[in-house]
C-alpha positions in Angstrom: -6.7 -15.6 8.2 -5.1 -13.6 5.3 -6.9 -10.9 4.2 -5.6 -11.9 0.8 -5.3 -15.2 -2.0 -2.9 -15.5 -4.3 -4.2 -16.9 -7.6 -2.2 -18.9 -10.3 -3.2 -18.3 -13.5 -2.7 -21.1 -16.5 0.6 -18.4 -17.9 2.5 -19.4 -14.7 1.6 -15.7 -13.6 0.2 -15.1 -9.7 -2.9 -12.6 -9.3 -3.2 -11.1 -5.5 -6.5 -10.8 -4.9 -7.5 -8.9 -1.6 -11.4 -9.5 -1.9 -10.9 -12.6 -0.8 -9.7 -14.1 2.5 -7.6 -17.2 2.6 -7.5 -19.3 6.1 -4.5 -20.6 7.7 -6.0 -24.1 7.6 -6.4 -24.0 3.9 -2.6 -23.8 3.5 0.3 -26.1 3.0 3.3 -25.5 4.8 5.2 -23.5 1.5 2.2 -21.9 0.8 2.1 -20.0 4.5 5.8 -19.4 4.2 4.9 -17.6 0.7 1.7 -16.3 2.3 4.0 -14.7 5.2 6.1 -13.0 2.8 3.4 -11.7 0.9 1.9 -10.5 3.8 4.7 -8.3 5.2 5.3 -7.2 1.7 1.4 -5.4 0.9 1.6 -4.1 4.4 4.8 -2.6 3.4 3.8 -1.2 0.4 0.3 -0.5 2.2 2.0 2.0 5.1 4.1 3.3 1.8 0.8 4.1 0.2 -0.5 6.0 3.6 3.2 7.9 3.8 2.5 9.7 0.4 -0.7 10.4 1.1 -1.0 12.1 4.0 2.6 14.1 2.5 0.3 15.1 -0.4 -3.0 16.2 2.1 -0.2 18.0 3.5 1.9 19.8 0.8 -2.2 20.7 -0.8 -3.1 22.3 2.5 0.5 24.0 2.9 -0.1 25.3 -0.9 -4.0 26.5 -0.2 -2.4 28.5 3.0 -2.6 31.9 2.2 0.5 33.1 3.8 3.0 30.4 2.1 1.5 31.8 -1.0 2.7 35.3 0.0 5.8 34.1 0.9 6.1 32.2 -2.4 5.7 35.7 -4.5 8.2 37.2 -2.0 10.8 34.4 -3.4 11.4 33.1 -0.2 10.3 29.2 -1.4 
């Protein structure tokens, strides 16, 4: 089961809605080869989305530590 549907809408754009759940039953053949590719892309953009993140938790924490703030005002960053 896809933890996603793809929606046409009467423009001839597609909507990807991930409140909804789409089963493998449901689909024709093109539409699990779309589904597939969909898929691969939002968990792409998904562990992308985690990446920059946790590098912003990070750089917030490094910036909140007291001595990379005295080394700032020593110019060494």
């Amino acid at each position: 089961m896809f933890e996603f549907r793809i929606i046409d809408t009467a423009d001839g754009n597609q909507i990807i809605d991930r409140h909804l759940k789409t089963p493998y039953n449901a689909l024709t053949p093109l539409q699990m080869m779309e589904y597939m590719e969909m898929d691969a892309t939002l968990s792409l953009m998904d562990r992308m989305e985690r990446r920059a993140k946790a590098e912003a938790d990070r750089r917030r924490k490094l910036a909140r530590n007291p001595l990379y703030r005295i080394a700032c005002l020593c110019g060494l960053f």
